[in-house]
C-alpha positions in Angstrom: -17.9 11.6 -17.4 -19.9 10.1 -14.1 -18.2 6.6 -14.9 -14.7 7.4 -13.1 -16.2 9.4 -10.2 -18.7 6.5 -9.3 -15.8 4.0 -9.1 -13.6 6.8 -7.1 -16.7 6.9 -4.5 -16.5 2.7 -4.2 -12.8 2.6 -3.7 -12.8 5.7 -1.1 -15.6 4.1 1.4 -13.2 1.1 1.4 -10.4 3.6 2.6 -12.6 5.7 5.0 -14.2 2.4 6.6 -10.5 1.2 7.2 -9.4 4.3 8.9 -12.3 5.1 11.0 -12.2 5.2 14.3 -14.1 2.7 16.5 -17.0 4.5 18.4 -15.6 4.4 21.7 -11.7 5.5 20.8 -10.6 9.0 21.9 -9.2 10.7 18.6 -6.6 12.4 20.0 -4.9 9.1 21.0 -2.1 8.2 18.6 -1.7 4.8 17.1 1.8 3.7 17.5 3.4 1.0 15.0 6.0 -1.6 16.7 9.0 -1.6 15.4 8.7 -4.3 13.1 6.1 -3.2 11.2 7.9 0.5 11.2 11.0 -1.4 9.3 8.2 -3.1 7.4 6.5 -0.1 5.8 9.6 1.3 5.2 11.4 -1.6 3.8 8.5 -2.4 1.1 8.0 1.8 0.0 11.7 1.7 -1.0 11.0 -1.7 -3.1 8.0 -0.1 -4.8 9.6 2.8 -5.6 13.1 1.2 -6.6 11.0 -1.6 -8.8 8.7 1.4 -10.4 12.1 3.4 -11.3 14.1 0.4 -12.5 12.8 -2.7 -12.6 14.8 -4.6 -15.1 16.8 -6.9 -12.4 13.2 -8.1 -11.4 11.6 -8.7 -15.1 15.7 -10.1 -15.9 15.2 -12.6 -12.6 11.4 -13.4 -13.6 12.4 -14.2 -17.0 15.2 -16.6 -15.5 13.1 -18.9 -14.2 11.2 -20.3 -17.1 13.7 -21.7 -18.5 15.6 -21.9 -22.1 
């Protein structure tokens, strides 16, 4: 079973790289998100979890717009 582990590895470099730390950045400082992007986060985790517990409306509205 090496298949799923080697794919695992790929996908979590792509994490790590994203989260790392520029050399020169203390890492005790604390990255702060405005606002916006706070109500941002937020806003879209309660869509993906209200979509993945019921997500009729959405395929009811998708299905709408195709027509008859």
């Amino acid at each position: 079973m090496s298949g799923p582990s080697i794919g695992i590895y790929y996908y979590l470099r792509i994490v790590f790289a994203m989260t790392k730390r520029p050399d020169g950045e203390d890492a005790d400082e604390v990255r702060r998100l405005p606002w916006e992007g706070t109500v941002t986060v937020v806003v879209l985790g309660l869509l993906v979890v209200a979509l993945g517990v019921y997500p009729e409306p959405l395929i009811e509205f998708v299905r709408g717009l195709g027509g008859p």
